[in-house]
PDB file with one MODEL, atoms N, CA, C and O in Angstrom:
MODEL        1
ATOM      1  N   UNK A   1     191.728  21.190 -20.739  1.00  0.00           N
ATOM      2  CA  UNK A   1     192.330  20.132 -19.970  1.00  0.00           C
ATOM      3  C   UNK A   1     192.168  20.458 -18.478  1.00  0.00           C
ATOM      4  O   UNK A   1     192.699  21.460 -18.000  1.00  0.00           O
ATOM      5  N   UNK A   2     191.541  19.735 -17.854  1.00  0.00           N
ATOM      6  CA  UNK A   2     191.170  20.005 -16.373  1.00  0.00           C
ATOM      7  C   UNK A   2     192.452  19.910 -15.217  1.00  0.00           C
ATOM      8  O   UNK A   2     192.424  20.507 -14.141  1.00  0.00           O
ATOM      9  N   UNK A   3     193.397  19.169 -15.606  1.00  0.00           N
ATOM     10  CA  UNK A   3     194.914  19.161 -14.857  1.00  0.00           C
ATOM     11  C   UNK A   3     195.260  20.344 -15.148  1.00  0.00           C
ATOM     12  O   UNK A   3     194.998  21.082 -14.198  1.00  0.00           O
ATOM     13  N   UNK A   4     195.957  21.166 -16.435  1.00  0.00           N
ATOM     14  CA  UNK A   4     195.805  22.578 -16.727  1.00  0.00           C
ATOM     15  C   UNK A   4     195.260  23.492 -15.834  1.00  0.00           C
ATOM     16  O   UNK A   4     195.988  24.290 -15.244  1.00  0.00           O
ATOM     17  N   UNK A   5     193.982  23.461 -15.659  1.00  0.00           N
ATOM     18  CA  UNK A   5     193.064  24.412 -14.964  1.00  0.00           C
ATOM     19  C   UNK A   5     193.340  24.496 -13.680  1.00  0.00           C
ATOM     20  O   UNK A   5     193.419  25.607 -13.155  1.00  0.00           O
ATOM     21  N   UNK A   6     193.627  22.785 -12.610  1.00  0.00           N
ATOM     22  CA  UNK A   6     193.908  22.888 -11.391  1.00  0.00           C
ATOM     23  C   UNK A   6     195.290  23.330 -11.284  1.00  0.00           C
ATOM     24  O   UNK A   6     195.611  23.934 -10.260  1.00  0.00           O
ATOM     25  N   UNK A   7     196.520  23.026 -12.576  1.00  0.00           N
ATOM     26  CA  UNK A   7     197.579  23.474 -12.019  1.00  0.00           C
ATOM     27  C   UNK A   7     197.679  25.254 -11.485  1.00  0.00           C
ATOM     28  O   UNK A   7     198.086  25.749 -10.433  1.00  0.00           O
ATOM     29  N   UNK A   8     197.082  25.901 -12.796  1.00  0.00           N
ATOM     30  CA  UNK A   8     197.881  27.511 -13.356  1.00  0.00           C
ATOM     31  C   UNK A   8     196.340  27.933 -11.791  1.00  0.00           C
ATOM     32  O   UNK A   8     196.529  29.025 -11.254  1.00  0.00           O
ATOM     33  N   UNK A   9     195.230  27.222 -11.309  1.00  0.00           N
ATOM     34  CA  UNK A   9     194.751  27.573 -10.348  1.00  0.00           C
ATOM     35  C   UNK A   9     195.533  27.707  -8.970  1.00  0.00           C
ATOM     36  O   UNK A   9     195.325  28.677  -8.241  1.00  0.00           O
ATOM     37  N   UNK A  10     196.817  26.289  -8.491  1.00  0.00           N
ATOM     38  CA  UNK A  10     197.124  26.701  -7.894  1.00  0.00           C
ATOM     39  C   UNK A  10     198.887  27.386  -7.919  1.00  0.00           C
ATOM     40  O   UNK A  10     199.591  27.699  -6.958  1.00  0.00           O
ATOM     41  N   UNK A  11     199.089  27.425  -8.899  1.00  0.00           N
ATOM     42  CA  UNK A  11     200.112  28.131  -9.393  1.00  0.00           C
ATOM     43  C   UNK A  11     200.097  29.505  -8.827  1.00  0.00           C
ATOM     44  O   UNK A  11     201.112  29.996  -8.333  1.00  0.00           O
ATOM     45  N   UNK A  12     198.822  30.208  -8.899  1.00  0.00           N
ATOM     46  CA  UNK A  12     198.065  31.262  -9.078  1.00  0.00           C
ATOM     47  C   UNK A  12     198.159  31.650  -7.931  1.00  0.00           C
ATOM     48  O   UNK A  12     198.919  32.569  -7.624  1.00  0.00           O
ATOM     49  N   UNK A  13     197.296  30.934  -6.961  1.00  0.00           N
ATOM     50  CA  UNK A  13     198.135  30.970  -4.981  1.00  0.00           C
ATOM     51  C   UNK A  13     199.570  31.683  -4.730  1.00  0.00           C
ATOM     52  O   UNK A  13     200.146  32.683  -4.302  1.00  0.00           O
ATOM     53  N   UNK A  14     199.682  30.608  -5.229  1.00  0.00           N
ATOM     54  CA  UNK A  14     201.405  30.784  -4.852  1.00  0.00           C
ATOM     55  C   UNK A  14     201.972  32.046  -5.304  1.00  0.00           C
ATOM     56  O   UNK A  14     202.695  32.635  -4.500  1.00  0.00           O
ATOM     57  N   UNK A  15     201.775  32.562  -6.436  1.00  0.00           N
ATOM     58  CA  UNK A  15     202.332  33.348  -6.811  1.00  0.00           C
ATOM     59  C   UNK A  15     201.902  34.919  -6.648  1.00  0.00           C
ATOM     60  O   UNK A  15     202.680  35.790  -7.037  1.00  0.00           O
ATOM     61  N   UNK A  16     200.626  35.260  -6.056  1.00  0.00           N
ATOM     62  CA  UNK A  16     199.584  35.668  -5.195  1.00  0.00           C
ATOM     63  C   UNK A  16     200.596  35.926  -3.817  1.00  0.00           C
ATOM     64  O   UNK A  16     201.086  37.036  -3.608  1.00  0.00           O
ATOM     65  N   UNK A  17     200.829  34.795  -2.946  1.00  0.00           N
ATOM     66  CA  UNK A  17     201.607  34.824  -1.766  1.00  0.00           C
ATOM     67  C   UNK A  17     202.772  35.562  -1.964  1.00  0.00           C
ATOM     68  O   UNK A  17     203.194  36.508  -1.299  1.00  0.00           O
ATOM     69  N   UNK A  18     203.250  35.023  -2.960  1.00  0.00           N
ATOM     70  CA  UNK A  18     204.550  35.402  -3.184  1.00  0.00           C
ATOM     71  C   UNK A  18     204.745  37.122  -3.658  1.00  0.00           C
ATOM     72  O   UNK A  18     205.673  37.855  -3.317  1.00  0.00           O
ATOM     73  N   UNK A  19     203.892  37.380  -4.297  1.00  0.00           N
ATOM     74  CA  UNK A  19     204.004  38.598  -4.347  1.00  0.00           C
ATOM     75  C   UNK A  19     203.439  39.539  -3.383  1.00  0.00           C
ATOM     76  O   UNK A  19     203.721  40.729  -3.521  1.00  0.00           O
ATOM     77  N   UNK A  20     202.850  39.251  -2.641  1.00  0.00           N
ATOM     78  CA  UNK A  20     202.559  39.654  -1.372  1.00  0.00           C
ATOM     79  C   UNK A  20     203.145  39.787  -0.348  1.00  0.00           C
ATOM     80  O   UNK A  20     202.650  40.413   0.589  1.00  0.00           O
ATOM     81  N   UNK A  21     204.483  39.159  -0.287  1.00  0.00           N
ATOM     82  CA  UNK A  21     205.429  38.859   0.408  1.00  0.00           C
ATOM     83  C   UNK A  21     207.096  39.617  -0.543  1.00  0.00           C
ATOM     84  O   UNK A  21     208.315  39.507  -0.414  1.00  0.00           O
ATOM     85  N   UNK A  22     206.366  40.177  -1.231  1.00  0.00           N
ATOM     86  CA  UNK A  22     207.373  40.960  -2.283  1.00  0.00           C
ATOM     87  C   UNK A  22     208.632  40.182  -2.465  1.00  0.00           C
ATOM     88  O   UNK A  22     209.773  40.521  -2.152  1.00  0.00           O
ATOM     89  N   UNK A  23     208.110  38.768  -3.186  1.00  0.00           N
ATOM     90  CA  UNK A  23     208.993  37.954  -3.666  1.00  0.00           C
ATOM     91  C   UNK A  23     208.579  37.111  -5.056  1.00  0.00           C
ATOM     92  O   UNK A  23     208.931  36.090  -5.647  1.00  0.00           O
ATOM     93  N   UNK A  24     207.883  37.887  -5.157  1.00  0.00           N
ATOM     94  CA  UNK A  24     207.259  37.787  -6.882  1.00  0.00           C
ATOM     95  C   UNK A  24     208.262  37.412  -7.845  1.00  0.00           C
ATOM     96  O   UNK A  24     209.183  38.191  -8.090  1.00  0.00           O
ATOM     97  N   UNK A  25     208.158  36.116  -8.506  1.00  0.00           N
ATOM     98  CA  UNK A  25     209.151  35.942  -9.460  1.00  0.00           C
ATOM     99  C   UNK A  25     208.587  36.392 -11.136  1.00  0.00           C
ATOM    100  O   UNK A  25     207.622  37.133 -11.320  1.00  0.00           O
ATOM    101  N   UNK A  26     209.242  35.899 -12.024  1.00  0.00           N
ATOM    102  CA  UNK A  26     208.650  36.754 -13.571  1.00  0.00           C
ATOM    103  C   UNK A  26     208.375  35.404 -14.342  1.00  0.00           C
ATOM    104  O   UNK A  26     208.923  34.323 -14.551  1.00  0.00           O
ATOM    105  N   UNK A  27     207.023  36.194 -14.693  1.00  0.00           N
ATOM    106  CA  UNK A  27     205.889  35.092 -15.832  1.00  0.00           C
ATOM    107  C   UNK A  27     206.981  34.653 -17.209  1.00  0.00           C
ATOM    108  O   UNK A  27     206.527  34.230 -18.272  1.00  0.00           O
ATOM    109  N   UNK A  28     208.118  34.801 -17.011  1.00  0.00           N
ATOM    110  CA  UNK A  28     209.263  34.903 -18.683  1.00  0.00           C
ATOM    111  C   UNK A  28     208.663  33.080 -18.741  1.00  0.00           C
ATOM    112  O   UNK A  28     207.931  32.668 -19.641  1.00  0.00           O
ATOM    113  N   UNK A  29     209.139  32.265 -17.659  1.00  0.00           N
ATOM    114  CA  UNK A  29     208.717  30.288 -17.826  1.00  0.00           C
ATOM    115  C   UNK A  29     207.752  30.291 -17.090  1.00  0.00           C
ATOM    116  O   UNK A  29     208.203  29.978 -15.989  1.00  0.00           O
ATOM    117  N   UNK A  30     206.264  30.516 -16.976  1.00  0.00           N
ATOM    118  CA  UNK A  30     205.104  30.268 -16.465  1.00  0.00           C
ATOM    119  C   UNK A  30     204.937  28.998 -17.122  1.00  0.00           C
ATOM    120  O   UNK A  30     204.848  27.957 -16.471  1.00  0.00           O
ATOM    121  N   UNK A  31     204.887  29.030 -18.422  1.00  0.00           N
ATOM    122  CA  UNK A  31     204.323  27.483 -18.956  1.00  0.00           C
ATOM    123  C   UNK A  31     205.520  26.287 -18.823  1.00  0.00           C
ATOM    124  O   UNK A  31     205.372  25.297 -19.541  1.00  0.00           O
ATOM    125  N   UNK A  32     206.319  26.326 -18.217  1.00  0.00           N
ATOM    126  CA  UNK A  32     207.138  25.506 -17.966  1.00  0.00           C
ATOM    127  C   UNK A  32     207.466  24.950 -16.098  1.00  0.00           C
ATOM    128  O   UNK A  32     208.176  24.050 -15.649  1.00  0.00           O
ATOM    129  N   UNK A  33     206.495  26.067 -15.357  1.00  0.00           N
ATOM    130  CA  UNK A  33     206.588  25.951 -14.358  1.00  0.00           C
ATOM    131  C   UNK A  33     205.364  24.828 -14.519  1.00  0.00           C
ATOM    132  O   UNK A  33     205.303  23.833 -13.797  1.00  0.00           O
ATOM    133  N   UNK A  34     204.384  25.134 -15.587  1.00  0.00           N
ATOM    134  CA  UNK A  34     202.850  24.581 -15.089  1.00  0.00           C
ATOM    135  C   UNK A  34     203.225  23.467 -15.316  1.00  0.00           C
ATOM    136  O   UNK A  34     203.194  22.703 -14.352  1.00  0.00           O
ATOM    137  N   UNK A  35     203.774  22.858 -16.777  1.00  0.00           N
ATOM    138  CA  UNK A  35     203.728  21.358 -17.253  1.00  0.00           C
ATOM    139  C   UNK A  35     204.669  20.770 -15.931  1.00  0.00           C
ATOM    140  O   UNK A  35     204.210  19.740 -15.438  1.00  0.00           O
ATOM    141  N   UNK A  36     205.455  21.101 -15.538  1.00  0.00           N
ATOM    142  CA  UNK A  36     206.319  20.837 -14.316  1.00  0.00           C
ATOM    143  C   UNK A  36     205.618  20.703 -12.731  1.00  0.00           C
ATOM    144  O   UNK A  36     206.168  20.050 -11.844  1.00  0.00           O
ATOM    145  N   UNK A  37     204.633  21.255 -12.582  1.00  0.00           N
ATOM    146  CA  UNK A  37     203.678  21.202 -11.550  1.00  0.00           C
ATOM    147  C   UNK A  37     202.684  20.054 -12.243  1.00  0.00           C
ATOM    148  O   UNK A  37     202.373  19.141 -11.477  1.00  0.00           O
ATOM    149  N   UNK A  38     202.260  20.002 -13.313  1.00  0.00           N
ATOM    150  CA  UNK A  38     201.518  19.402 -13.822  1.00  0.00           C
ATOM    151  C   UNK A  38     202.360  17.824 -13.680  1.00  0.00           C
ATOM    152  O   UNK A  38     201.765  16.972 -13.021  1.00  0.00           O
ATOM    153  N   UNK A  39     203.064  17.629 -13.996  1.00  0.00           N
ATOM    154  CA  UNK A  39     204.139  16.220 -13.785  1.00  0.00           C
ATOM    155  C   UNK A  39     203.975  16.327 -12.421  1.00  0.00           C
ATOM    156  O   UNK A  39     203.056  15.626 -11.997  1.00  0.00           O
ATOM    157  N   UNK A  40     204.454  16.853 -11.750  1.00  0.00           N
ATOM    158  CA  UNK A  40     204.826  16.360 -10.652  1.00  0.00           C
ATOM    159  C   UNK A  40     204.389  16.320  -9.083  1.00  0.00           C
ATOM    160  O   UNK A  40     204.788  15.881  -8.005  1.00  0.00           O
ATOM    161  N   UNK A  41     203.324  17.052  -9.643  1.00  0.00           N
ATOM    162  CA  UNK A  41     202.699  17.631  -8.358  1.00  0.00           C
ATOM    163  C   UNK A  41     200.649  16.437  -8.748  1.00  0.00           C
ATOM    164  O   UNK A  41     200.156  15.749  -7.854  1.00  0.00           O
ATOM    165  N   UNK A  42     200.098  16.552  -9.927  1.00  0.00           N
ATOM    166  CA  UNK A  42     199.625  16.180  -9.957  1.00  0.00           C
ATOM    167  C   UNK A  42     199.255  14.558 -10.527  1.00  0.00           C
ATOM    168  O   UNK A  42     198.403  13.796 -10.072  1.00  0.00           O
ATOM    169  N   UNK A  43     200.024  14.371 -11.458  1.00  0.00           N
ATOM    170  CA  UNK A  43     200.089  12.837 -12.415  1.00  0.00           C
ATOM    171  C   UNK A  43     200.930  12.282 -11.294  1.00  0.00           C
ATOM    172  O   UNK A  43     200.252  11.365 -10.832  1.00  0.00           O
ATOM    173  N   UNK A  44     201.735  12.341 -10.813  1.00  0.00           N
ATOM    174  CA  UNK A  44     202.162  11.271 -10.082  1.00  0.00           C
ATOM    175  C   UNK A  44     201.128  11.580  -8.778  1.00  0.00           C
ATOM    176  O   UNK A  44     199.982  11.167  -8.955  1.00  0.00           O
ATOM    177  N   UNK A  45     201.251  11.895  -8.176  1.00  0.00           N
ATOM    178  CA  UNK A  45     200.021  11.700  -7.035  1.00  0.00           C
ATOM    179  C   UNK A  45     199.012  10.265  -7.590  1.00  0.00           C
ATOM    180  O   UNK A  45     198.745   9.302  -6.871  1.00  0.00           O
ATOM    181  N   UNK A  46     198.580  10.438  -8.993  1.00  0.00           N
ATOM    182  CA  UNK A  46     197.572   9.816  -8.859  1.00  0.00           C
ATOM    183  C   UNK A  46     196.549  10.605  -8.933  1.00  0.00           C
ATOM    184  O   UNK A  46     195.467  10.030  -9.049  1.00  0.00           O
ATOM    185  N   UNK A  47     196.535  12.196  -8.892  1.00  0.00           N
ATOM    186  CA  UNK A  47     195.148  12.816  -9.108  1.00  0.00           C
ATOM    187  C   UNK A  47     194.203  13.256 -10.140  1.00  0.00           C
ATOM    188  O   UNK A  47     193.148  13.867  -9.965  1.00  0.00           O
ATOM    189  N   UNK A  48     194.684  12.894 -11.146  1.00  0.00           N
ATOM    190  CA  UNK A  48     193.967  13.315 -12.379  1.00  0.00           C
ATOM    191  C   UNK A  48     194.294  11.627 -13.240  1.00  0.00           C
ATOM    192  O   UNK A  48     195.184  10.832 -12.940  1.00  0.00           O
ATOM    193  N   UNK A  49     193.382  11.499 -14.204  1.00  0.00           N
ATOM    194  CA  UNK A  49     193.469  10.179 -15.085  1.00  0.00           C
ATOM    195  C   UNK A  49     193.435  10.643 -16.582  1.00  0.00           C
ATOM    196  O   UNK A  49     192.768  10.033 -17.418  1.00  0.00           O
ATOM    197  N   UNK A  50     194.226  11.810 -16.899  1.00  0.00           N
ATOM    198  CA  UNK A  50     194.066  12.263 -18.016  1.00  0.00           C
ATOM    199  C   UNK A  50     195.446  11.563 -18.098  1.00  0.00           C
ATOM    200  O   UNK A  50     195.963  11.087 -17.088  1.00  0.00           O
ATOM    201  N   UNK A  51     196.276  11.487 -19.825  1.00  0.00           N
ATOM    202  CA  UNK A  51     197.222  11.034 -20.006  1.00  0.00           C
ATOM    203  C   UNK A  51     198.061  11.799 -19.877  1.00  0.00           C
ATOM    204  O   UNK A  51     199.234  11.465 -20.045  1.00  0.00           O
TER     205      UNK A  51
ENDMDL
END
């Protein structure tokens, strides 16, 4: 799923920064952060036309 791929891509940033900034949070809800980025960050935008 290509929404998938762009989310946990920029998920991946962030969490990159964040631990770099020694504020790293824990992978325990990663897949709940993504479908949640995935709602909301990308399907509503309008950027992907997957369902």
């Amino acid at each position: 799923m290509r929404t998938r791929k762009i989310a946990v891509r920029d998920l991946g940033r962030v969490a990159h920064i964040m631990k770099l900034e020694a504020q790293a949070t824990s992978d325990a809800n990663l897949e709940a952060r993504i479908e949640a980025y995935i709602r909301d960050q990308i399907k509503e935008r309008g950027l992907c036309n997957e369902p």
